[in-house]
N, C-alpha and C positions, 0 to 999 in steps of 0.2 A: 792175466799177463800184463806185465808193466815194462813202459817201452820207453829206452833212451836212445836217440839219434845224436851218433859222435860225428861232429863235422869239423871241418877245417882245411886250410891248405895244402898243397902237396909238402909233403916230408915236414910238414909240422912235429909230428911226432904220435900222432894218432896211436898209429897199432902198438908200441911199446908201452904207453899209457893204457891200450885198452887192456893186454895183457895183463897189467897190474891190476885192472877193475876187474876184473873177469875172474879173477884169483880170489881177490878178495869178496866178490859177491859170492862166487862160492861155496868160501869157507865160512862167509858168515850167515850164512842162508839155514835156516832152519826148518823148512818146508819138507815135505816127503816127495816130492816132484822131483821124476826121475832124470828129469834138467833143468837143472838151476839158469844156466843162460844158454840162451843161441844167439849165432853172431852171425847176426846179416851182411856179406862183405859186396858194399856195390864196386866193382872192377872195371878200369876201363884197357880192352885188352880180351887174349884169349883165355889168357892164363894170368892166375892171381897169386904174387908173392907172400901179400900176408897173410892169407888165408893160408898157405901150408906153414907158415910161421906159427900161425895159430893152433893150427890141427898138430902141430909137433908138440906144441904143451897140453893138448886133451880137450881142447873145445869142441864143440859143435858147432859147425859152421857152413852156412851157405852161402852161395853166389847169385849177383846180377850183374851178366855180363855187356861190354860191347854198347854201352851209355848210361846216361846218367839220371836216377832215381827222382830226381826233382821234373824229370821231363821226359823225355823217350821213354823211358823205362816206369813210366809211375804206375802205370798198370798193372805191370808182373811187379812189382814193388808192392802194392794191397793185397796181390792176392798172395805173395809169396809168405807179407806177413798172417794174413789170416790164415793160410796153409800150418802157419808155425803153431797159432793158437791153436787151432782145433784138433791134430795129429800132433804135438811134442808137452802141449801146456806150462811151456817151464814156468818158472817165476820172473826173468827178465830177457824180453827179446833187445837184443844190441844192433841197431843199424851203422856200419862204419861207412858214412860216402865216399863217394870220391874227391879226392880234393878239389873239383869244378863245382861241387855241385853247391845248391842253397838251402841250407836243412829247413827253413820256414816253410820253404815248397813242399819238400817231402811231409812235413807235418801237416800240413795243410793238404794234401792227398792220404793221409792215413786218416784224419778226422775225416774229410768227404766220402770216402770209399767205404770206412768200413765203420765210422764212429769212433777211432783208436786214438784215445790221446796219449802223447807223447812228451819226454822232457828233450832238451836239448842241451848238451853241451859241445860249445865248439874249443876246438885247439890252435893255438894261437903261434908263431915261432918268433921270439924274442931274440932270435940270430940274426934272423934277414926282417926282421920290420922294417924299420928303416929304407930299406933299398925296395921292398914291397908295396909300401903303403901309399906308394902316389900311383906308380902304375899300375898296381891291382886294387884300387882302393873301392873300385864300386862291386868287386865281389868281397874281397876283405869285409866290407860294410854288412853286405847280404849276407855273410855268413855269421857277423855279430849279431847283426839287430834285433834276431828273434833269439836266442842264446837263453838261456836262466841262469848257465852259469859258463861264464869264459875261463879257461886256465892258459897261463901265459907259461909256455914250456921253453925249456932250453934258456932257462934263465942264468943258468952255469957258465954262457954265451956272450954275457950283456954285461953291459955296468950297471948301477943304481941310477944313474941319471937316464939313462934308456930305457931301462925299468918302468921310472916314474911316470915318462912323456908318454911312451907305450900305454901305461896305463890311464892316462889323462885322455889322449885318443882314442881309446875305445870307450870310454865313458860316454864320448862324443856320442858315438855312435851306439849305445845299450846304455840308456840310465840304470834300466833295473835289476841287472843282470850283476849276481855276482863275481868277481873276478880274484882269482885265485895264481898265485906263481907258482909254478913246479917246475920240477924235472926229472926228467923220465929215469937219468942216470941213477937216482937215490930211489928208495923205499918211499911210495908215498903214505902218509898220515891217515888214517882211517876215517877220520876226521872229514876229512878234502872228500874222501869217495862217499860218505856218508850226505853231504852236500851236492854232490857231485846227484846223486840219486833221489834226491829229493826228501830223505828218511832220516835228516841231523836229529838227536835228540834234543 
């Protein structure tokens, strides 16, 4: 089982992108595993919107409710995932944080708990950077720095000059991390998810 950790801010744009990834892992999955992905929805709250967003297009999905995966919850977070390997085996388990959380933490408790490594991609919103990036800049930062590959969404939002600075900022903060623009509104490139997953030809 191979595990990508989607993180990023609130209303970044997460669960509309994951839905595209989750499509596309699907359909280009050629395993006989009778789940191609499970979607680990950490929630904060009783009830979780994107998670029945997601279960209306046919996914598999579960819940961590009432905190946050990188901390409170990191416990039922390892076992939840190891739960998924041993009883589902799919080909790709999907953790979507919450947008508080630090995906380097949660990687960092999947490696400690259970040996699981993980990719990371975080989601980035090129709408409100700007207006984000001072006062949330030391989670903003946490949530780049361990990243592999940042996609800057909602760039349909932005000009080219905000684009650029956006992207020059987070360089700051992830040298090595690929950084990619999208948006959620268009069909993304198979290309992008194929990166996105660690599996570019």
């Amino acid at each position: 089982m191979k595990v990508l950790i989607l993180g990023g801010f609130l209303g970044s744009g997460k669960t509309s992108l994951l839905m595209q990834l989750a499509r596309y892992m699907t359909d280009s999955s050629d395993s006989d595993s009778a789940y191609k992905v499970v979607i680990l929805e950490n929630e904060v709250g009783k009830e979780g919107i994107d998670d029945k967003l997601l279960r209306g297009n046919g996914f598999n999905v579960e819940n961590l409710f009432n905190g946050c995966a990188c901390c409170t919850l990191s416990g039922e977070l390892v076992a939840a995932a190891a739960g998924i390997a041993e009883s589902c085996h799919p080909d790709w388990l999907v953790i979507e944080t919450t947008g508080l959380a630090y995906p380097g933490l949660i990687q960092d408790n999947l490696a400690g708990g259970i040996g699981m490594y993980s990719r990371i991609c975080t989601v980035t919103d090129a709408s409100r950077w700007s207006r984000l990036r001072i006062p949330m800049h030391a989670l903003l930062e946490g949530q780049a720095e361990r990243a592999d590959i940042i996609l800057i969404n909602k760039t349909d939002l932005a000009s080219e000059d905000a684009l650029s600075q956006m992207e020059a900022e987070l360089r700051e903060m992830n040298q090595d991390a690929q950084i990619i623009r999208t948006s959620a509104l268009d069909k993304i490139d198979s290309r992008i998810w194929q990166k996105v997953l660690g599996v570019e030809e």
